[in-house]
VOKOLMI-663874 format. One line per 3 residues: number of its first residue (from 1); their letters; for each residue x, y, z of C-alpha. Coordinates in nm, 3 decimals, decimal comma, m for minus. Example, Ala and Ser with C-alpha at 12.3 -4.5 7.8 and 13.67 -1.06 7.14 Angstrom:
2
1	AS	1,230/m0,450/0,780 ~ 1,367/m0,106/0,714 .
***
This chain:
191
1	XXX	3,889/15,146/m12,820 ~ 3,621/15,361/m12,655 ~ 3,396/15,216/m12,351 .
4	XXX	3,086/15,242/m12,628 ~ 3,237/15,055/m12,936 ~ 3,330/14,786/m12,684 .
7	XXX	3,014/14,689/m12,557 ~ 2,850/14,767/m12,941 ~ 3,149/14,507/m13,014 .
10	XXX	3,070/14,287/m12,733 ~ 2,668/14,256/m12,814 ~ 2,774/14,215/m13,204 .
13	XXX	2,966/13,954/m13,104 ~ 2,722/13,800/m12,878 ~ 2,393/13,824/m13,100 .
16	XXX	2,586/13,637/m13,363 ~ 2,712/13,349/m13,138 ~ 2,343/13,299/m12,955 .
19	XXX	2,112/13,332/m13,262 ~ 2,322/13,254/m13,611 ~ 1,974/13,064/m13,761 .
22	XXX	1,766/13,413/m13,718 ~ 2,014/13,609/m13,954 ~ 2,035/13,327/m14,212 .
25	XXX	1,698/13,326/m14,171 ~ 1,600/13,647/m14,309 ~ 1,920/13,636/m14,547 .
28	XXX	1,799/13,282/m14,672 ~ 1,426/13,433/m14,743 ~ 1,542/13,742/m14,907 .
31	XXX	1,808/13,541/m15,145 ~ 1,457/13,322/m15,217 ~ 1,259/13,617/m15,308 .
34	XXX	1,580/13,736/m15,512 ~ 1,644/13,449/m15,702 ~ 1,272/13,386/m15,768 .
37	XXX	1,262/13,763/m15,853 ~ 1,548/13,703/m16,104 ~ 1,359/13,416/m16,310 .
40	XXX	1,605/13,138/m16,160 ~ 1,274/12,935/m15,977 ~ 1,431/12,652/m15,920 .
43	XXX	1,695/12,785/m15,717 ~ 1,467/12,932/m15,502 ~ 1,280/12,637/m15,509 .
46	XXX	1,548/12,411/m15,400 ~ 1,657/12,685/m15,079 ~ 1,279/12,661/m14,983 .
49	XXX	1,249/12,302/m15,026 ~ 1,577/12,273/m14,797 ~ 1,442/12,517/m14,541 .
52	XXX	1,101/12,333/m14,538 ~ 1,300/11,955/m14,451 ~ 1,489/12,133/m14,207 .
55	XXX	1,163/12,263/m14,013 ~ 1,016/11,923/m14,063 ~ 1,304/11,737/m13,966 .
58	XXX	1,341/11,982/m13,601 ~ 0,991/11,884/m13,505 ~ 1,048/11,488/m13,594 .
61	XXX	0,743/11,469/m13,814 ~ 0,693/11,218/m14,124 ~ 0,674/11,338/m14,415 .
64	XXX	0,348/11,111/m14,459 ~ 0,230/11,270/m14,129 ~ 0,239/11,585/m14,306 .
67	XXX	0,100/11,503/m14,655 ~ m0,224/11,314/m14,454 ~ m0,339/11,635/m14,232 .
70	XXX	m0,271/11,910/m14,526 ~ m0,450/11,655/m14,790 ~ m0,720/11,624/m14,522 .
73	XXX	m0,732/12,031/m14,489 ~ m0,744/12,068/m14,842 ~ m1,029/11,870/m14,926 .
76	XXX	m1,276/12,043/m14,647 ~ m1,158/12,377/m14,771 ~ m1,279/12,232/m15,133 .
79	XXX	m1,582/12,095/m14,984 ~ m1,696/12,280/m14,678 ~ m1,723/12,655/m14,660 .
82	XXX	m1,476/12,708/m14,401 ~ m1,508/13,044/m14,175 ~ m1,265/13,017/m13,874 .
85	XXX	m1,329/13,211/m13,537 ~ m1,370/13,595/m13,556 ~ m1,367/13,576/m13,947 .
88	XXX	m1,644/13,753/m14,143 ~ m1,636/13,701/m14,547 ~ m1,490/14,011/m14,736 .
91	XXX	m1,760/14,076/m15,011 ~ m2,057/13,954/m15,031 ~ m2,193/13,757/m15,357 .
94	XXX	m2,536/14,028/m15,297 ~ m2,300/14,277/m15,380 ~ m2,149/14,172/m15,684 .
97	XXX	m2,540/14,098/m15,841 ~ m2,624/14,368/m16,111 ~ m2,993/14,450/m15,977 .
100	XXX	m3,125/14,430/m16,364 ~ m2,971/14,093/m16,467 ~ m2,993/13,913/m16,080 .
103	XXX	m2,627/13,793/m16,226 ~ m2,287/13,908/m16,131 ~ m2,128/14,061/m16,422 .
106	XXX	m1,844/14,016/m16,619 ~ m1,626/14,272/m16,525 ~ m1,698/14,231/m16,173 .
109	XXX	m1,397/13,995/m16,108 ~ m1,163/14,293/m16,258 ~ m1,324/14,549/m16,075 .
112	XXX	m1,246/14,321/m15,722 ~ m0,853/14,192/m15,840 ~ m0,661/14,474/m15,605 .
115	XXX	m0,911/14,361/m15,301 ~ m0,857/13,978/m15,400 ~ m0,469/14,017/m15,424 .
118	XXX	m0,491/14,231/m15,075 ~ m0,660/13,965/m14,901 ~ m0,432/13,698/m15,027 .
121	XXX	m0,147/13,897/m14,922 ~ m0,290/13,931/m14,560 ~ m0,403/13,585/m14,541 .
124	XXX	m0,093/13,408/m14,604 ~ 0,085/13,683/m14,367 ~ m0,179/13,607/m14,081 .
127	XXX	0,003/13,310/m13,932 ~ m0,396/13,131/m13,909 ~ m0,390/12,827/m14,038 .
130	XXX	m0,721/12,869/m14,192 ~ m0,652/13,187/m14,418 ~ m0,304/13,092/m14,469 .
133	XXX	m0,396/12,745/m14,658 ~ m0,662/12,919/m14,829 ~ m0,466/13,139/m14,936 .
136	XXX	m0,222/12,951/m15,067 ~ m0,457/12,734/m15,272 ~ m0,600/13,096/m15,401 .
139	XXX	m0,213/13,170/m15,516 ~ m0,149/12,813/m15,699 ~ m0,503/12,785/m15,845 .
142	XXX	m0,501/13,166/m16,002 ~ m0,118/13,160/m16,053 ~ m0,090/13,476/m15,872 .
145	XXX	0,273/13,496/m15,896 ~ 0,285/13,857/m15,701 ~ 0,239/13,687/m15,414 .
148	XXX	0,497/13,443/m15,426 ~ 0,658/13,679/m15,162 ~ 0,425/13,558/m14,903 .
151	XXX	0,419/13,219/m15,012 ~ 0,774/13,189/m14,894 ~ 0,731/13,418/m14,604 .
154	XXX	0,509/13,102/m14,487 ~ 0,808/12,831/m14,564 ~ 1,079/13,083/m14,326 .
157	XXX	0,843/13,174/m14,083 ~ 0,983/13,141/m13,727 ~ 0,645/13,164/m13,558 .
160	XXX	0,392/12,897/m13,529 ~ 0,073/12,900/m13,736 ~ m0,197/12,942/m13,493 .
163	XXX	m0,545/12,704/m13,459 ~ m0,832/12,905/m13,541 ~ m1,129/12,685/m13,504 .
166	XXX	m1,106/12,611/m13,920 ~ m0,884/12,327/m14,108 ~ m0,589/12,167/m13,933 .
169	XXX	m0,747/12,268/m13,583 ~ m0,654/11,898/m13,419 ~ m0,330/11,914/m13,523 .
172	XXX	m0,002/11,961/m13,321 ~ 0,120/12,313/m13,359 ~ 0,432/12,181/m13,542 .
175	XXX	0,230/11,946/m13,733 ~ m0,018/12,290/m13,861 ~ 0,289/12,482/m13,928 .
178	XXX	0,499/12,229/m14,112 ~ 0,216/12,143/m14,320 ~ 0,129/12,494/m14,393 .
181	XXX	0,502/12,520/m14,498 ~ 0,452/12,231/m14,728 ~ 0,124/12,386/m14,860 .
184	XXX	0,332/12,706/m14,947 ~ 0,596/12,455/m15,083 ~ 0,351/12,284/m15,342 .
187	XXX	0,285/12,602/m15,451 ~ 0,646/12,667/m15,574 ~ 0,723/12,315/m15,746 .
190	XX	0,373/12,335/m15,935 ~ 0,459/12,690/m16,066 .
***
């Protein structure tokens, strides 16, 4: 064996003995979006839900713990307007007003669906806890099933979900990311 296919062997070998979780990881999130993909929802339901208890179980949170702060979260982003740090709103409701009628029309919600779904999509990819739950509340309450994607990009994401001065901002960061992950969980078993 050549001097390069060694060492290519040797880091192979190596990468797959220090981090097996990363791998399954990514396989375990693309067999989700597969399966969900596929019409088999519960399947991909049950790997998510399994992925979720894992992450909770890691950071040695109740499940209680969890369901208090994202209840909490969820009823000031249904009560509060909620803009975290650095955060300016996409489209303002002056905009939408037709000038004649002082009303926003009909067909203005059609005319805004491609920027809507585009925001979702980078909201529940930001790893903020702020646009992230309001996102996902946005995908369960419009049953925006293109997104479901990024709804379980939230449940195997490695990375914390940052504080950003909105919703969850006093929690731990495992406590903000595990109940984001449970946000994006809800989403699935309601579907």
């Amino acid at each position: 064996m050549s001097l390069p296919r060694l060492v290519l062997s040797l880091v192979l070998a190596a990468t797959a003995v220090v981090a097996p979780g990363c791998g399954a990881s990514l396989a375990t999130y693309q067999d989700s979006v597969g399966l969900w993909r596929s019409g088999q929802r519960a399947d991909a339901t049950s790997m998510a839900r399994a992925t979720y208890e894992r992450f909770r179980d890691d950071n040695d949170l109740d499940e209680a713990d969890v369901q208090r702060a994202l209840a909490e979260a969820r009823e000031r982003l249904a009560t509060e307007i909620v803009v975290p740090r650095g955060e300016r709103p996409r489209v303002k409701v002056e905009d939408l007003l037709d000038p004649e009628l002082g009303e926003i029309p009909l067909d203005s919600a059609a005319d805004h669906g491609a920027e809507l779904k585009a925001g979702v999509r980078a909201d529940l990819l930001s790893g903020r806890a702020t646009p992230t739950l309001r996102a996902l509340e946005s995908v369960r309450a419009l049953r925006l099933e293109g997104e479901i994607p990024g709804v379980l990009a939230v449940i195997y994401r490695r990375d914390p979900i940052e504080a950003d001065g909105g919703v969850l901002d006093q929690a731990s960061t495992a406590l903000r990311s595990v109940a984001a992950k449970r946000a994006a969980l809800d989403v699935l078993e309601r579907w």
